[in-house]
PQR file of N, CA, C, O and H, with PARSE charges and radii, in Angstrom:
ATOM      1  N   UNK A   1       8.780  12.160   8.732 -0.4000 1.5000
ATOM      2  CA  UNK A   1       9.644  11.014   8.815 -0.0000 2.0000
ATOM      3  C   UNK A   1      11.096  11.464   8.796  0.5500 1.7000
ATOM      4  O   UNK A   1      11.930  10.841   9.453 -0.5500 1.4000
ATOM      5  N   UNK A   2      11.404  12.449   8.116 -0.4000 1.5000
ATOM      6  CA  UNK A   2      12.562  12.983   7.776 -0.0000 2.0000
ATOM      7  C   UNK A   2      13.244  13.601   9.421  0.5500 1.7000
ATOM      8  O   UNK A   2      14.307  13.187   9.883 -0.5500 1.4000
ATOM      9  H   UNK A   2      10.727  12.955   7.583  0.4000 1.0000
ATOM     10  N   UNK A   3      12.572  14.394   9.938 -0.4000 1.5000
ATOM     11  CA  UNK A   3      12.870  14.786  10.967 -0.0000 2.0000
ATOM     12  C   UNK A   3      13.121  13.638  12.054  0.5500 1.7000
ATOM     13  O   UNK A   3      14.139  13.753  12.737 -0.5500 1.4000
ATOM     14  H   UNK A   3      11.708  14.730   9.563  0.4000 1.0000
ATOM     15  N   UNK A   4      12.333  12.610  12.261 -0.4000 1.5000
ATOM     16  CA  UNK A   4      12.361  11.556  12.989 -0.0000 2.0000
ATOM     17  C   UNK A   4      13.778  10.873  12.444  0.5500 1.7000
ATOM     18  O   UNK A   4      14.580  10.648  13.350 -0.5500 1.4000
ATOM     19  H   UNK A   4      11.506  12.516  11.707  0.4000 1.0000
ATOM     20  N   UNK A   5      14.117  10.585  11.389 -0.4000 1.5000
ATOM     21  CA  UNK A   5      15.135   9.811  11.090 -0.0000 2.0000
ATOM     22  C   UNK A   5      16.483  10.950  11.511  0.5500 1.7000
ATOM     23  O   UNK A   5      17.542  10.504  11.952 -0.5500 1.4000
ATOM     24  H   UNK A   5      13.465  10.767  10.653  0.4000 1.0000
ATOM     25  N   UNK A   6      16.345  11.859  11.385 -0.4000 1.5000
ATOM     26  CA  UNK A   6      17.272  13.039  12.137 -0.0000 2.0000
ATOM     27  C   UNK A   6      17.424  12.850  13.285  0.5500 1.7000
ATOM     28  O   UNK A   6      18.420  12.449  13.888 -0.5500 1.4000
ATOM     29  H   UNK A   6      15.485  12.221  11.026  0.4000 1.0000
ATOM     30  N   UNK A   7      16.525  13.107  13.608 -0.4000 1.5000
ATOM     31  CA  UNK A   7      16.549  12.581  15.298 -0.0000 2.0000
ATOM     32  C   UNK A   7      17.384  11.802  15.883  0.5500 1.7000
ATOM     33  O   UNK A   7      18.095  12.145  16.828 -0.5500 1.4000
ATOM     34  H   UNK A   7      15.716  13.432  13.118  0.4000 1.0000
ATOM     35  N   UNK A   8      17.353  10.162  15.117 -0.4000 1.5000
ATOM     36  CA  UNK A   8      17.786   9.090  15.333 -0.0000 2.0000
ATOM     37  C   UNK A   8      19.703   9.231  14.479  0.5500 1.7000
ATOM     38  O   UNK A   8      20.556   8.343  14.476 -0.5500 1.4000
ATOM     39  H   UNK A   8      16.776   9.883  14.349  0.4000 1.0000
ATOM     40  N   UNK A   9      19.789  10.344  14.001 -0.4000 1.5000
ATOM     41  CA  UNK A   9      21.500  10.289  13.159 -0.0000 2.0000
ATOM     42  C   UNK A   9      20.987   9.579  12.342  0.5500 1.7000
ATOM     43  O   UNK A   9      21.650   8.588  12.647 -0.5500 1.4000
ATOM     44  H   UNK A   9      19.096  11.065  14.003  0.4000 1.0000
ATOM     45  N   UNK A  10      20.218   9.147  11.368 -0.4000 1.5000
ATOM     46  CA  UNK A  10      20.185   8.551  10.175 -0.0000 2.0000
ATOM     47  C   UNK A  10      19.549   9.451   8.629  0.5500 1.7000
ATOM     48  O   UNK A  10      18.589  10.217   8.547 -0.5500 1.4000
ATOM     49  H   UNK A  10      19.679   9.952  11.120  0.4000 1.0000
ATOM     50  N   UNK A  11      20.254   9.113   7.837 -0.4000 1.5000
ATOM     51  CA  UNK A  11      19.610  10.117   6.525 -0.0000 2.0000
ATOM     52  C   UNK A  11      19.801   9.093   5.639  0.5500 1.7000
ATOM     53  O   UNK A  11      20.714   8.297   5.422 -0.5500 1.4000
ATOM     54  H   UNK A  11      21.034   8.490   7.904  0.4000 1.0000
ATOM     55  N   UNK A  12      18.181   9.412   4.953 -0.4000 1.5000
ATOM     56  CA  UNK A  12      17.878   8.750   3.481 -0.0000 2.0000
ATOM     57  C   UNK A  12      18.167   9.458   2.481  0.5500 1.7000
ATOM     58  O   UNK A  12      17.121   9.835   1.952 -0.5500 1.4000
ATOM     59  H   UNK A  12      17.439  10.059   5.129  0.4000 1.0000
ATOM     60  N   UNK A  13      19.239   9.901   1.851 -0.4000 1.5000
ATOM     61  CA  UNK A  13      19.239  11.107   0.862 -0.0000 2.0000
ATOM     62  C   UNK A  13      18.109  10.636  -0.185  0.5500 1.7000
ATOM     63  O   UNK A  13      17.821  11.470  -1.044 -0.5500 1.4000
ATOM     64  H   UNK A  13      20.088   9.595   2.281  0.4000 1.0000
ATOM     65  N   UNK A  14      17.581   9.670  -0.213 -0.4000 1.5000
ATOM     66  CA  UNK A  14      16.136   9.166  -1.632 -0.0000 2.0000
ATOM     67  C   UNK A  14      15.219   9.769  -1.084  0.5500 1.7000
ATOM     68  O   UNK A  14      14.219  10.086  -1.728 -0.5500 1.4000
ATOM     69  H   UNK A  14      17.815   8.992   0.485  0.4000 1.0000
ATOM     70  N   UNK A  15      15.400  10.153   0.643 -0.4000 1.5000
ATOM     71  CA  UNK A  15      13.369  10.288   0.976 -0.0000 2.0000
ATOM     72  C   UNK A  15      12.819  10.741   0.498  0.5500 1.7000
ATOM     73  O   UNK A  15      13.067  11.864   0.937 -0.5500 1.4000
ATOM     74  H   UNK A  15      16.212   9.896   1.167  0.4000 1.0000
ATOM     75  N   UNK A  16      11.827  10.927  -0.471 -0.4000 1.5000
ATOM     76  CA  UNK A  16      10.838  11.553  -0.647 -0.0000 2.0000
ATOM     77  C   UNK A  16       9.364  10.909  -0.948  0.5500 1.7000
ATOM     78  O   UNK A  16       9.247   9.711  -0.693 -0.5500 1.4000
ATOM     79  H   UNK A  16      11.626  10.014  -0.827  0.4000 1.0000
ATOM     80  N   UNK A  17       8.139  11.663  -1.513 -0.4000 1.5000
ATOM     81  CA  UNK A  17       6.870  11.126  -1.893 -0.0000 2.0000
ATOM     82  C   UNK A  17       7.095  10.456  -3.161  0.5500 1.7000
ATOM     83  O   UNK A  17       7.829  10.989  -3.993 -0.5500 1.4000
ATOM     84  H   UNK A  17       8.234  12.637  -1.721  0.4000 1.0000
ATOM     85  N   UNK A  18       6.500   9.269  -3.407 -0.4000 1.5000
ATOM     86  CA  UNK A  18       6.557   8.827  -4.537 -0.0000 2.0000
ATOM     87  C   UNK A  18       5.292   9.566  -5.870  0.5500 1.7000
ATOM     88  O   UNK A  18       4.102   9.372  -6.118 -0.5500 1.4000
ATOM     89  H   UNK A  18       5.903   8.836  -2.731  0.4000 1.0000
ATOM     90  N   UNK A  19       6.352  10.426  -6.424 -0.4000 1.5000
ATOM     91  CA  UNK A  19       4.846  11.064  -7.835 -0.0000 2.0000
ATOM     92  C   UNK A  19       4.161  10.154  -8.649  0.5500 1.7000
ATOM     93  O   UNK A  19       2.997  10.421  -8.947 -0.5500 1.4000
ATOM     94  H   UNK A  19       7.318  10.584  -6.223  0.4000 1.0000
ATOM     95  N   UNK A  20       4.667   9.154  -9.048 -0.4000 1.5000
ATOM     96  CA  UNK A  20       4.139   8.065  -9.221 -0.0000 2.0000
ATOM     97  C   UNK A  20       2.425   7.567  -9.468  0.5500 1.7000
ATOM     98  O   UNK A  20       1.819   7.283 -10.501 -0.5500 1.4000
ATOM     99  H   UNK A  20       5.613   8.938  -8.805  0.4000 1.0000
ATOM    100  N   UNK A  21       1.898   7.621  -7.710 -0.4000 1.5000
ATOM    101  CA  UNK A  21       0.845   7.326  -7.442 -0.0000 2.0000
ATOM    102  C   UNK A  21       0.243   7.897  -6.283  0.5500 1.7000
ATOM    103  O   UNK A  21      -0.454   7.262  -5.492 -0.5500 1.4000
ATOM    104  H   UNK A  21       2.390   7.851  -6.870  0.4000 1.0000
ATOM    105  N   UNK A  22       0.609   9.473  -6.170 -0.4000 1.5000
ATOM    106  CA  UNK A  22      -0.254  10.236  -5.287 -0.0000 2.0000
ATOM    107  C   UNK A  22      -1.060   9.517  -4.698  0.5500 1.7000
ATOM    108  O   UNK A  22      -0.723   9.499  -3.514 -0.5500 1.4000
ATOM    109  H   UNK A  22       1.175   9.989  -6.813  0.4000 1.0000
ATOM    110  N   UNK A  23      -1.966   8.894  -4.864 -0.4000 1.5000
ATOM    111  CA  UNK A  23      -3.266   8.730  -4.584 -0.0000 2.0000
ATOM    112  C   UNK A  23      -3.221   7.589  -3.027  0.5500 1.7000
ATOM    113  O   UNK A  23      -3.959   7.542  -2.043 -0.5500 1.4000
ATOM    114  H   UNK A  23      -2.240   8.909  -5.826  0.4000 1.0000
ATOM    115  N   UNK A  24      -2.195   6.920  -3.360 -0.4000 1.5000
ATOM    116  CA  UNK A  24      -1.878   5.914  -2.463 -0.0000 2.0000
ATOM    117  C   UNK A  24      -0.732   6.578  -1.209  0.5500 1.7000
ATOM    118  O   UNK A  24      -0.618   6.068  -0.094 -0.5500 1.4000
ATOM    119  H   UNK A  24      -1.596   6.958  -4.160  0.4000 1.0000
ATOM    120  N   UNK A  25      -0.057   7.631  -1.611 -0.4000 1.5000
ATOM    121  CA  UNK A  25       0.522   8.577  -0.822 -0.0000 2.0000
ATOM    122  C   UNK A  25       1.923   7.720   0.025  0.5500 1.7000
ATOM    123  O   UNK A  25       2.258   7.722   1.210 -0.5500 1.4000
ATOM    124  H   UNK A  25      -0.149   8.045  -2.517  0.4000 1.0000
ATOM    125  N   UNK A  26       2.471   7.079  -1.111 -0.4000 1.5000
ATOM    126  CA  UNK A  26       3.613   6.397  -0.915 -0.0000 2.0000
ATOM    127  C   UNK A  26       4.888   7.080  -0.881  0.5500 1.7000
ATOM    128  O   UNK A  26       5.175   7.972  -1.681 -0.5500 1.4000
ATOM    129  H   UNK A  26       2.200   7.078  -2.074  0.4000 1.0000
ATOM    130  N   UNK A  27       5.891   6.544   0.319 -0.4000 1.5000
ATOM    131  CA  UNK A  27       7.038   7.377   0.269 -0.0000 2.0000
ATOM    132  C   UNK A  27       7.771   6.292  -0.041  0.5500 1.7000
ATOM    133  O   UNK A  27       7.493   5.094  -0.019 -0.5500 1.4000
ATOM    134  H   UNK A  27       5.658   5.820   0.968  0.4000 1.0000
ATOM    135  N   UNK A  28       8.979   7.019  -0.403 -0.4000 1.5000
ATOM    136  CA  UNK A  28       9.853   6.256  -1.562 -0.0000 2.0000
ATOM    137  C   UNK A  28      11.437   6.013  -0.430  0.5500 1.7000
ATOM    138  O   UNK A  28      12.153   6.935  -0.039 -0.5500 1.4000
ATOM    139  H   UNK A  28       9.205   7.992  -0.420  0.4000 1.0000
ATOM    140  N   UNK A  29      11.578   4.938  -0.206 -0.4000 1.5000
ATOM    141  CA  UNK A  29      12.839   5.145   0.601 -0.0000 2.0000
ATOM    142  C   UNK A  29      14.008   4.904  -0.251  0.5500 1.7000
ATOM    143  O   UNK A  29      15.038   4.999   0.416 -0.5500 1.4000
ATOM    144  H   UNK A  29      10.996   4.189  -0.524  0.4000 1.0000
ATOM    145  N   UNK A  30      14.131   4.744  -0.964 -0.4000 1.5000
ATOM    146  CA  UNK A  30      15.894   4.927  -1.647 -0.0000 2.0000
ATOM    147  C   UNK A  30      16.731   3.446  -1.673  0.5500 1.7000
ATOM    148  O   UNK A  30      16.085   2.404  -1.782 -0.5500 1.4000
ATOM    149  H   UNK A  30      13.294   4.668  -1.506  0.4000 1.0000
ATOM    150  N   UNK A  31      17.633   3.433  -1.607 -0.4000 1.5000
ATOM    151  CA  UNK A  31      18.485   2.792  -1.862 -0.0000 2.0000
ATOM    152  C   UNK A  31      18.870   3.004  -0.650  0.5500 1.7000
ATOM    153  O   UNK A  31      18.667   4.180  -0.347 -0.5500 1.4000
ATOM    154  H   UNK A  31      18.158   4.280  -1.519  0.4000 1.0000
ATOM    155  N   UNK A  32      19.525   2.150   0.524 -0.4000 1.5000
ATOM    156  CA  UNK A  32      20.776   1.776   2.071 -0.0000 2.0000
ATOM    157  C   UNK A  32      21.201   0.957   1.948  0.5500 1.7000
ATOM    158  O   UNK A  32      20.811  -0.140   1.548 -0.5500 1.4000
ATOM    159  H   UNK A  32      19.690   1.195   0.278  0.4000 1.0000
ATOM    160  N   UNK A  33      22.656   1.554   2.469 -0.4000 1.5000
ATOM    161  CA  UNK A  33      23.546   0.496   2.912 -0.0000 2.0000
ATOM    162  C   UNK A  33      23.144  -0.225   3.795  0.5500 1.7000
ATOM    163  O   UNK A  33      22.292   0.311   4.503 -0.5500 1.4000
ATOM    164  H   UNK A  33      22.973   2.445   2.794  0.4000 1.0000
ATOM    165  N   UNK A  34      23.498  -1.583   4.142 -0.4000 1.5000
ATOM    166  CA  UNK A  34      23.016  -2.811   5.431 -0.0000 2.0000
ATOM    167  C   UNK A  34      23.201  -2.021   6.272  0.5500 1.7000
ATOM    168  O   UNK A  34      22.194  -1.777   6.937 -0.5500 1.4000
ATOM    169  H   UNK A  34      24.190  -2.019   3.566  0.4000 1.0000
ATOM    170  N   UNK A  35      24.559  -1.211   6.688 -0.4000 1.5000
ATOM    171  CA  UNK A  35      24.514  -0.491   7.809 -0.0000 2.0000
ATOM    172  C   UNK A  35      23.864   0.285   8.470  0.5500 1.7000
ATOM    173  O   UNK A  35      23.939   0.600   9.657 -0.5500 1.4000
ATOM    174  H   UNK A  35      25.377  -1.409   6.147  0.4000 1.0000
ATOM    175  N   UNK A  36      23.190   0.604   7.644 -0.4000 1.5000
ATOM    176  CA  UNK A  36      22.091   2.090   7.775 -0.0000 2.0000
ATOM    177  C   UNK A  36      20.775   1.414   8.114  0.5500 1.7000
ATOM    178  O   UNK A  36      20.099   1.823   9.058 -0.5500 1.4000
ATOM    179  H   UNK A  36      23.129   0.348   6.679  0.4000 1.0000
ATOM    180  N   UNK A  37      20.340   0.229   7.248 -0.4000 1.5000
ATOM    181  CA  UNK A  37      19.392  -0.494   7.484 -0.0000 2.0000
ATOM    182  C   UNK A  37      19.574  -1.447   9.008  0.5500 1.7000
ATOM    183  O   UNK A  37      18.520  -1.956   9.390 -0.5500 1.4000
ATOM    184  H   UNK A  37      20.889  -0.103   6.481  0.4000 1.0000
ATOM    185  N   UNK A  38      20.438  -1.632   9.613 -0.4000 1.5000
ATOM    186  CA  UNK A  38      20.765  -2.200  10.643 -0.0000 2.0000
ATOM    187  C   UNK A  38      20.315  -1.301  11.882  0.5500 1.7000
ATOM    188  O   UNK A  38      19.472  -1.560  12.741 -0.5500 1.4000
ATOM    189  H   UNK A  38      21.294  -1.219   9.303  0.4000 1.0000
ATOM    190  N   UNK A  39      21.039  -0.279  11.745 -0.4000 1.5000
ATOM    191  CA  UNK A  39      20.904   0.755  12.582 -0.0000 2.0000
ATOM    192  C   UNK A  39      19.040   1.469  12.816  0.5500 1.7000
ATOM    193  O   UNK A  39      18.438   1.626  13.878 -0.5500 1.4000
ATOM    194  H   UNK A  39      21.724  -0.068  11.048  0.4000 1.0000
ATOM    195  N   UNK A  40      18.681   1.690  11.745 -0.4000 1.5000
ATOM    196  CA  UNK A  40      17.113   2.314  11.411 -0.0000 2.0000
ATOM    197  C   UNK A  40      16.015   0.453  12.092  0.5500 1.7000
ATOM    198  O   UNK A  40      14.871   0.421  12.546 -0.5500 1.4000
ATOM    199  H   UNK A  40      19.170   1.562  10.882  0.4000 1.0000
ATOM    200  N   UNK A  41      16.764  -0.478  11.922 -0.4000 1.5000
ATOM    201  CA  UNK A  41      16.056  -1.847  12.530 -0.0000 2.0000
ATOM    202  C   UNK A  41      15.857  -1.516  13.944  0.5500 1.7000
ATOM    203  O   UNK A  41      14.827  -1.594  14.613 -0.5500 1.4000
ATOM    204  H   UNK A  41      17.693  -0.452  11.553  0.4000 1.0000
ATOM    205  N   UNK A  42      17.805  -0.881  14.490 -0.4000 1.5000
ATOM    206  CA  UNK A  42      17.618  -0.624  15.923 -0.0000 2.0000
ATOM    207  C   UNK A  42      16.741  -0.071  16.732  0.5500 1.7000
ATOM    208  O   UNK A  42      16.298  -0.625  17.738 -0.5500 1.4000
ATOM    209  H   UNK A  42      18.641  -0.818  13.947  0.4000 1.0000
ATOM    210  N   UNK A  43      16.352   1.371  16.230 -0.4000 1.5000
ATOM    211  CA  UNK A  43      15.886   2.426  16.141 -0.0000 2.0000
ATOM    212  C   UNK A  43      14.561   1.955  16.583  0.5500 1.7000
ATOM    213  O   UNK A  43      14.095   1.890  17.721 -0.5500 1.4000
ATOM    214  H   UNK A  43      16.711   1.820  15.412  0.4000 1.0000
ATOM    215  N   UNK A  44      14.039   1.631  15.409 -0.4000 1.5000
ATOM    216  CA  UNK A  44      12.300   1.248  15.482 -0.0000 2.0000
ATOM    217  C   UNK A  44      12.469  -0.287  16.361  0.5500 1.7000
ATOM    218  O   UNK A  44      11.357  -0.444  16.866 -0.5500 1.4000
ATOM    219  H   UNK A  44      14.418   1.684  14.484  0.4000 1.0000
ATOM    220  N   UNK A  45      13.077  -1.102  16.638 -0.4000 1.5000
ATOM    221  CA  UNK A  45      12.795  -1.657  17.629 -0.0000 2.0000
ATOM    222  C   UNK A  45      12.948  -1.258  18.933  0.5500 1.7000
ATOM    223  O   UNK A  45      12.189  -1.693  19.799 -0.5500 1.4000
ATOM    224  H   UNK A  45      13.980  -0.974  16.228  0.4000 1.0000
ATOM    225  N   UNK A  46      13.562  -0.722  19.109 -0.4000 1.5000
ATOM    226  CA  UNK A  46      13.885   0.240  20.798 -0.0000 2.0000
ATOM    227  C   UNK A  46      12.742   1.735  20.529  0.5500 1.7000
ATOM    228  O   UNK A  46      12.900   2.786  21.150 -0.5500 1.4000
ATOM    229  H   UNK A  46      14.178  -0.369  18.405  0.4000 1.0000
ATOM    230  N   UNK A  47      11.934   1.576  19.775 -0.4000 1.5000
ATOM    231  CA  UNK A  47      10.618   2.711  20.213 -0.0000 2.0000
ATOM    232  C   UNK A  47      11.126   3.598  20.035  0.5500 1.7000
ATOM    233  O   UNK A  47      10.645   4.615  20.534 -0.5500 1.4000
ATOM    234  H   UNK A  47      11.805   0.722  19.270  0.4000 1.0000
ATOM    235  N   UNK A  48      12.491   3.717  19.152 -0.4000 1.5000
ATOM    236  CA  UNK A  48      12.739   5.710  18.543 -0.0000 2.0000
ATOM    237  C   UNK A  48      14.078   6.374  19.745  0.5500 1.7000
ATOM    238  O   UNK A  48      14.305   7.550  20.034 -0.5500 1.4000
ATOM    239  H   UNK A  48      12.882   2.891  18.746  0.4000 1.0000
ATOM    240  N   UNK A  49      14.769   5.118  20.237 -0.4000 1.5000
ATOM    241  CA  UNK A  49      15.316   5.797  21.535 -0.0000 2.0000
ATOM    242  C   UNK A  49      16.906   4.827  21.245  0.5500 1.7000
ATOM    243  O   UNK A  49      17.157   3.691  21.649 -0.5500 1.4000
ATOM    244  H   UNK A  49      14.586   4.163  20.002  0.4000 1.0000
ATOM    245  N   UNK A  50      17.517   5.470  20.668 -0.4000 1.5000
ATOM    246  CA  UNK A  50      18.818   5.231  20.446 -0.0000 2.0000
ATOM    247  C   UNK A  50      19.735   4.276  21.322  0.5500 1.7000
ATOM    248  O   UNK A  50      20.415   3.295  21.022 -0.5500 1.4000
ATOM    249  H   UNK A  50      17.314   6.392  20.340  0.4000 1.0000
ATOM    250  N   UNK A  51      19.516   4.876  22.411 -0.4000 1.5000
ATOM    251  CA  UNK A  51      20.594   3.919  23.467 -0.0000 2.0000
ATOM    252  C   UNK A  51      21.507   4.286  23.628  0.5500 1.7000
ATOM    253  O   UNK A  51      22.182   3.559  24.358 -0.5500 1.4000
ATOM    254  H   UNK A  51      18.963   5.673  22.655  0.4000 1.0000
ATOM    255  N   UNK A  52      22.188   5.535  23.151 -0.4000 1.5000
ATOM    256  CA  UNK A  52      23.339   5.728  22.896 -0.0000 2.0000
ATOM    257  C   UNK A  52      24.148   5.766  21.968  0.5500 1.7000
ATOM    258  O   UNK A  52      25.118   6.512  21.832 -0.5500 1.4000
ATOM    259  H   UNK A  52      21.640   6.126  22.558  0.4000 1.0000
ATOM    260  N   UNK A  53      23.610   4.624  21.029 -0.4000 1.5000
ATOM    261  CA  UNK A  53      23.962   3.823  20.667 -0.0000 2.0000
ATOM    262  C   UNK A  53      23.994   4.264  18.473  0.5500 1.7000
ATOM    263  O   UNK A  53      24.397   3.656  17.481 -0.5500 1.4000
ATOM    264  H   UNK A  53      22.823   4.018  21.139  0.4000 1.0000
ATOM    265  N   UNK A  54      23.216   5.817  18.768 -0.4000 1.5000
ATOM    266  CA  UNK A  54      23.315   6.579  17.346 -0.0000 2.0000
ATOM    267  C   UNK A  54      24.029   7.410  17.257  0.5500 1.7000
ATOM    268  O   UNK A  54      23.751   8.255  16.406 -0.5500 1.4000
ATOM    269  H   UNK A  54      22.890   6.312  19.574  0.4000 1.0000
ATOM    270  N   UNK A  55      25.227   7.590  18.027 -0.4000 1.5000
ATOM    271  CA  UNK A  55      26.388   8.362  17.765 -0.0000 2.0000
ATOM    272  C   UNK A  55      26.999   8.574  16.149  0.5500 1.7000
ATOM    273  O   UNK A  55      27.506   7.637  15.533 -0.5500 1.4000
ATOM    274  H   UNK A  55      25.452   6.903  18.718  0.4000 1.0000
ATOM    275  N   UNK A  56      26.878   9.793  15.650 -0.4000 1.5000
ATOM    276  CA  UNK A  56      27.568  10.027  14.360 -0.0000 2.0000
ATOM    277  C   UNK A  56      26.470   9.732  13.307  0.5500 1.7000
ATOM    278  O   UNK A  56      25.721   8.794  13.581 -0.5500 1.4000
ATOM    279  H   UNK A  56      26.466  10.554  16.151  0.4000 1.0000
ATOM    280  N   UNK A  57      26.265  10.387  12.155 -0.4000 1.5000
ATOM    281  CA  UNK A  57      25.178  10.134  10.990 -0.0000 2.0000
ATOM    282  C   UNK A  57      25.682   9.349  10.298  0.5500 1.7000
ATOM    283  O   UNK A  57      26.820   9.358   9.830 -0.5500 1.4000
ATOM    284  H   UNK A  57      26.873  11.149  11.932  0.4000 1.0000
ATOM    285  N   UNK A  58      24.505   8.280  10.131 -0.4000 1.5000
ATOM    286  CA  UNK A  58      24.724   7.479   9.318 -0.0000 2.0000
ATOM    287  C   UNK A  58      23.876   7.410   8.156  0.5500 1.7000
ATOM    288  O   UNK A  58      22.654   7.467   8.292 -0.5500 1.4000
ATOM    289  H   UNK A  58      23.580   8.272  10.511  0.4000 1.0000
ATOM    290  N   UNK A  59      24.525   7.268   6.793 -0.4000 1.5000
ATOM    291  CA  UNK A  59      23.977   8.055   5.543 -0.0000 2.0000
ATOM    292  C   UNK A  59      24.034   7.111   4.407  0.5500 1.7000
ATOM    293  O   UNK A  59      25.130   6.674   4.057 -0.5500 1.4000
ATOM    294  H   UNK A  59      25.518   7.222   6.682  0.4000 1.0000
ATOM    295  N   UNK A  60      22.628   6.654   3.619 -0.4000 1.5000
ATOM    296  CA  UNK A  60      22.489   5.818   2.670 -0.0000 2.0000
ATOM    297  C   UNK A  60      23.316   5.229   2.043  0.5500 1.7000
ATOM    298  O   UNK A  60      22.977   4.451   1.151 -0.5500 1.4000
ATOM    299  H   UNK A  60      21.737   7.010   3.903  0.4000 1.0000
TER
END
């Protein structure tokens, strides 16, 4: 996921597995700004393909 969100100029500095509850193999997304969450909306609605439109990293 990490690499994919690279891909796209976006970073979760929280990503990781949640230790929590292994078992269910939950990842933990962190805390974002709207902006970041706006942008990562874009992202996965346009199928992973920017548009152009991910110029510059945008960071939790």
């Amino acid at each position: 996921m990490r690499a994919a969100l690279t891909r796209a100029d976006i970073v979760l500095p929280s990503l990781a597995v949640d230790p929590v509850s292994p078992d269910l193999r939950l990842v933990y997304l962190g805390n974002v700004r709207a902006d970041v969450v706006v942008k990562l909306a874009r992202v996965i609605r346009d199928g992973g393909d920017c548009n152009g439109q991910c110029r510059g990293t945008a960071t939790a």
